[in-house]
C-alpha angles and dihedrals in degrees: 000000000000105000125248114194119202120200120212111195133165111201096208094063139081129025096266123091107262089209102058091038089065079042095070099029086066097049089042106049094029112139097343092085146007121257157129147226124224120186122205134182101162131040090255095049081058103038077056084060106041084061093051090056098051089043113044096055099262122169104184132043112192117200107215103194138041140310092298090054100043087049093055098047089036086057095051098057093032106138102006130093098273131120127244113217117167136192121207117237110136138077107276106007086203095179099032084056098049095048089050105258127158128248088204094093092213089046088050088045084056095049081052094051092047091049100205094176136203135186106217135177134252147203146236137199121188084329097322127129126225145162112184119026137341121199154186137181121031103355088056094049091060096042083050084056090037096061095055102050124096102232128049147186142094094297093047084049094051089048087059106056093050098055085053109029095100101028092060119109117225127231147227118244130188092199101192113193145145092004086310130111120198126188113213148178104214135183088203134336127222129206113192141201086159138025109246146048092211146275086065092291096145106208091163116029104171094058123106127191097229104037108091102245142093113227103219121207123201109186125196131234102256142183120244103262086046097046086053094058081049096050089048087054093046087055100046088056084252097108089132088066098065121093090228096060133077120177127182127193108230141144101207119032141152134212123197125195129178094256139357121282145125129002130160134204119203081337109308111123115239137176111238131161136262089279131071124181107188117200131183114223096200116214092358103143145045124223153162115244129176129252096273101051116137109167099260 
């Protein structure tokens, strides 16, 4: 079967230019492959899309924008034949980056072109997909800020936590996972399918996107020199050997908390209540990853 891309793409997303994106997706693809483009502003505009998709014989859907955006096109193809590209326009790119895929938007274009494909896992929590991360304490607390500022982008995100990193009240968390139950005060709590939030900061090293298994990541209330030398072994993909962090390997788990409140998928803030129940779907989504993926 001959393959038909179709690109999904919100022009209000993302950091890039849409514009210039479609620019240089027509230069690129011309002629070498069919596809098409669909723009969307509003849920219905989408949902129009996402028909399209499963009825015109489409193979691949490619997600222009960031992890929103990935998360939204990734959901609608979750468990059928078709094909997961993605090019990378938003802030972090968490799981662009983890399956290899370039930042450079003509590079990503070619990976698209060459179709190295993978079947990775993903994950659900209390009936929500994600494919990346899922959070709650402190990270979705500042995903649930970021989202209503006016401005985005890595440096207006770094300016954030550090207005609230040490204003934040910790929680108290019941983890319940592989036939043990652990009671914790936690400043925030990872779950994740993959390592990283984005922009290569690696939460959550041990985690590999095709291995079954979610990589959970407890992390300790901390003072500020402490939670430095933290922050220089997170980034150094070393975040399980520091003493305020505790991380598990499961497929099923459940977190409990006193009231509802903040959770976040792949980075988009989201109000659930005092119970979590965290499941792994294995081998769930396929997808086109770059030359140096490796799972992580």
């Amino acid at each position: 079967m001959s393959r038909k891309l179709l690109f999904i793409i919100n022009p209000r997303s993302g950091k890039r230019n849409s514009g210039k994106i479609i620019d240089i997706i027509n230069k690129t693809l011309k002629g070498k492959i069919a596809y098409e483009i669909g723009l969307w502003t509003t849920i219905d505009d989408f949902n129009v899309l996402a028909k399209k998709l499963k009825e015109e014989n489409f193979t691949d859907a490619i997600a222009v924008g960031g992890d929103g955006s990935v998360n939204l096109v990734a959901k609608t193809i979750l468990k059928t034949t078709l094909i997961l590209g993605i090019v990378p326009a938003g802030s972090g790119n968490g799981l662009a980056r983890s399956l290899g895929i370039s930042m450079n938007t003509k590079k990503a274009l070619g990976q698209i072109l060459n179709s190295k494909i993978e079947i990775i896992d993903s994950g659900e929590v209390n009936g929500n997909s994600f494919f990346c991360t899922s959070g709650v304490g402190f990270d979705a607390h500042i995903g649930n800020l970021f989202a209503n500022l006016p401005k985005r982008g890595l440096k207006t995100y770094i300016r954030l936590i550090r207005k609230e990193l040490f204003r934040y009240q910790c929680e108290n968390y019941i983890v319940i996972a592989n036939g043990v139950e652990i009671d914790k005060t936690a400043f925030f709590i990872t779950v994740g399918n993959a390592g990283q939030f984005g922009n290569n900061f690696y939460m959550a090293p041990g985690a590999k996107v095709n291995d079954g298994l979610f990589n959970v990541v407890i992390v300790k209330p901390f003072h500020i020199i402490p939670g430095l030398l933290m922050l220089l072994k997170i980034l150094f993909r070393k975040a399980h050997k520091s003493k305020f962090i505790e991380t598990m390997a499961c497929s099923e788990l459940i977190i409990k908390r006193k009231t509802e409140g903040s959770v976040h998928f792949d980075g988009e803030p989201h109000v659930l209540g005092p119970e979590l129940r965290y499941k792994i779907w294995p081998k769930s989504l396929k997808v086109i990853v770059g030359d140096v993926f490796d799972g992580v």
